[in-house]
Residue, then its C-alpha position, 0 to 999 in steps of 0.5 A: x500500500x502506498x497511501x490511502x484517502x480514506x478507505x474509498x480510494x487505496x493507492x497500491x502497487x502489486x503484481x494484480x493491480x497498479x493504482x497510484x498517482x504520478x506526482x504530488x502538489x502541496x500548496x501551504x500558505x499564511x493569511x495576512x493583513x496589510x495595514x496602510x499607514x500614511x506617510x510609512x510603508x504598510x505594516x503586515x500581520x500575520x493572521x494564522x495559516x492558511x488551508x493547505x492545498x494538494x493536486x494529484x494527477x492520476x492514470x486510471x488504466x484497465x491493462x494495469x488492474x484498475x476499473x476506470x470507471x469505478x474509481x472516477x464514480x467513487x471520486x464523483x461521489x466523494x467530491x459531491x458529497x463533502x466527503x472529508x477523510x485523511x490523506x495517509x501516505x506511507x502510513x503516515x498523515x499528510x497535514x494534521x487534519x482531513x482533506x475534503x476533495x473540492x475537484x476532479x477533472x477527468x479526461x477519458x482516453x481509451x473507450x472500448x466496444x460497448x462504452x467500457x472504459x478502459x483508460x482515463x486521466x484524472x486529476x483530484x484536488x484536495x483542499x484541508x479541511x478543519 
């Protein structure tokens, strides 16, 4: 096991079945203040930190053990329905908190005869969730 989303979406690699993502995007930040002060320059407060970000691209292969569709189902429903879990990876968190995913974006690559689908690019966005 590579790493999980909750316990709907498992990465994994064996020799049955390939399901990981290509690269990992995290984005952390602060909130600030700017405060204007005539005649000086404006003075920045730090207001706490901010929601962290991250980006996973995905290929969803039939050749490689996984069901393309199934998965994508699986995401549509987690992101619809505000579905927040933690992000393990190497059994351990991402962040302290869960992820909620706020997006996927998908593109569907190799159908077969009878509108199985057999290859898919996806990309999730999960957003912290507190």
């Amino acid at each position: 096991m590579i790493g999980t989303i909750g316990p709907t979406i498992i990465f994994t690699v064996s020799d049955q079945c390939v399901f990981t993502f290509e690269s990992l995007s995290r984005e952390i930040s602060g909130r600030w203040a700017i405060h204007e002060t005539p005649g000086t320059k404006p003075r920045a407060e730090f207001l706490g930190p901010g929601l962290q970000s991250i980006t996973l691209p995905i290929t969803l292969s039939a050749t490689l053990g996984v069901r393309p569709r199934r998965v994508l189902e699986r995401i549509e429903e987690m992101v619809e329905t505000g579905t927040a879990e933690y992000f393990i990876l190497g059994f351990r968190p991402v962040g302290k908190n869960r992820f909620r995913l706020t997006g996927s974006s998908e593109s569907w690559d190799l159908i077969y005869n009878r509108g199985e689908l057999a290859r898919a690019k996806l990309t999730i966005t999960l957003e912290e969730y507190v």
